[in-house]
C-alpha positions, 0 to 999 in steps of 0.5 A, spaced: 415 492 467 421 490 462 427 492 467 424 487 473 424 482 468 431 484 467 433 485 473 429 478 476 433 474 470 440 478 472 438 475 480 436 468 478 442 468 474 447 470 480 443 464 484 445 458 479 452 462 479 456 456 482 459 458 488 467 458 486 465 462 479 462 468 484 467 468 489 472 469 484 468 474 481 467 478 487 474 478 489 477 479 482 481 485 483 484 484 489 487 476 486 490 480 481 493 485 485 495 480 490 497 475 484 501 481 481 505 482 487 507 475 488 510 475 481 514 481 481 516 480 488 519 473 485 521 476 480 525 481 484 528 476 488 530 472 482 534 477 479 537 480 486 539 474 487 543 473 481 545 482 482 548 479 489 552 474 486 555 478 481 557 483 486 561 477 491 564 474 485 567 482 484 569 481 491 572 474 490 567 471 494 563 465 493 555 465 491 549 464 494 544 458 493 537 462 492 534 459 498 540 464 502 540 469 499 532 470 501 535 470 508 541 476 506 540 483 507 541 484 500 535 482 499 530 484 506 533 492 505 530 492 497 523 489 500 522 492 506 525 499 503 519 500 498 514 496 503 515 502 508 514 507 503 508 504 500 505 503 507 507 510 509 503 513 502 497 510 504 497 510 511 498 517 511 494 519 505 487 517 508 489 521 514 490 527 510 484 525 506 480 525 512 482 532 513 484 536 507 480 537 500 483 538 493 476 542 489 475 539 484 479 532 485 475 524 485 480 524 490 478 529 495 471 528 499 465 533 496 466 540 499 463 544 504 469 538 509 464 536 513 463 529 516 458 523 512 452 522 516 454 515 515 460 516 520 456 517 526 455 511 531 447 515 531 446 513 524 448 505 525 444 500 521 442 493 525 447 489 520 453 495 522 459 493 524 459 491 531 464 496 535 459 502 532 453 498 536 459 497 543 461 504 542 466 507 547 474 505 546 471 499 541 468 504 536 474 509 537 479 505 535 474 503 529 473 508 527 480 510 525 482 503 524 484 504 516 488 508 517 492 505 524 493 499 520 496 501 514 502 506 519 502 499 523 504 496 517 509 503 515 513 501 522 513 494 521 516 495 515 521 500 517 524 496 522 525 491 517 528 495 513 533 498 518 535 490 520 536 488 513 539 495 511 544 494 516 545 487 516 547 489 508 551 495 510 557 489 514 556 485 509 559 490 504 563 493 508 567 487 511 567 485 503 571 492 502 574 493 507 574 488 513 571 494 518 568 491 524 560 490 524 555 497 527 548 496 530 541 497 527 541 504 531 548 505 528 545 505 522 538 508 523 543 515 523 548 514 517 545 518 510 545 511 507 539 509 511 535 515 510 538 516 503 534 510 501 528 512 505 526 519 502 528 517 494 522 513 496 517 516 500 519 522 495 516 519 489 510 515 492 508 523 494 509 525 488 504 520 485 499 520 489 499 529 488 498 527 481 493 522 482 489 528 486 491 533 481 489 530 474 483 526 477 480 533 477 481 534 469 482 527 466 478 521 467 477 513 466 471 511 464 468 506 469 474 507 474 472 509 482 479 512 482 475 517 476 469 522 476 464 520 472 466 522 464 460 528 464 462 531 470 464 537 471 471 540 472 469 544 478 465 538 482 469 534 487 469 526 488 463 522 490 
């Protein structure tokens, strides 16, 4: 009787919450990460700008207003370069997680690797998203959607990264040495670009492997990324 009485008041309490104290609430945590994202990313450009400016002087040519040198390549190779790899972590980390299980690990599903009753079109719910009512193509697509978006966003970003990349490739070389322009596929096969590529794929690899790893072991009270503190070390995610 007392928890109805809780919950009832913990729902009349939601109800009289105005609505643009209840949408923040509710979309908390990705303001905060969109919010931290744009912070950083001006503060990157801030200071790459002012990096940037060195070097030309270095090189006896003049500086650049801010508002340029978002346009340069300096500045386009340095973003899209760690985009790239973020995207290409994820992406391919839901694809693996779909397949492959670590024991033990919160971010594995639950052994024996079988599919979720929830997956299956057979299982909808009326308020189901509409390509599992559709089924066909439609379904198909969403049902792997996650995953396409996000290596989408991995090939988006390494087109980026190879236009910025090459953009500031000539323009340092015409600084140094005067040397003529090269294209975008010119520089898609110099150890320069791939360079750049695996010192950040190797270590968002790297990061998640010991997320997965010590999420076996270690916990964070209240975090879904953690398995509930009492949980055994042996028994996988949720």
């Amino acid at each position: 009787m007392a928890r109805q009485i809780v919950e009832e008041k913990m729902s009349s309490n939601r109800r009289e919450e105005p609505s643009t104290r209840r949408w923040l609430r509710n979309n908390a945590l990705a303001l905060t990460m969109f919010g931290a994202f744009l912070l950083f990313l001006v503060l990157q450009s801030i200071f790459g700008w002012q990096t940037h400016n060195e070097e030309l002087t270095q090189f006896g040519a003049a500086p650049q207003g801010y508002l340029h040198y978002l346009g340069t390549g300096h500045f386009a190779e340095a973003v899209f370069e760690n985009w790239e790899s973020e995207f290409l972590q994820m992406g391919g980390y839901v694809l693996l997680t779909a397949y492959l299980i670590q024991r033990g690990s919160s971010e594995s599903k639950p052994e024996p690797d079988t599919d979720r009753p929830e997956d299956h079109a057979r299982n909808a719910k009326p308020n189901s998203p509409w390509p599992v009512h559709v089924r066909g193509v439609a379904l198909t697509l969403y049902r792997n959607s996650l995953s396409i978006a996000l290596l989408l966003l991995f090939a988006l970003s390494f087109v980026f990264h190879l236009l910025g990349g090459t953009a500031e490739f000539n323009e340092q070389q015409r600084l140094e040495s005067g040397a003529p322009a090269i294209s975008a596929w010119q520089f898609l096969q110099t150890s320069d670009f791939w360079f750049q590529s695996m010192q950040n794929w190797q270590s968002e690899f790297l990061a998640v492997g010991a997320l997965v790893v010590l999420s076996v072991f270690l916990r964070q009270h209240g975090s879904p990324e953690s398995k509930p503190v009492t949980t055994p070390h042996h028994e996988t995610g949720a």
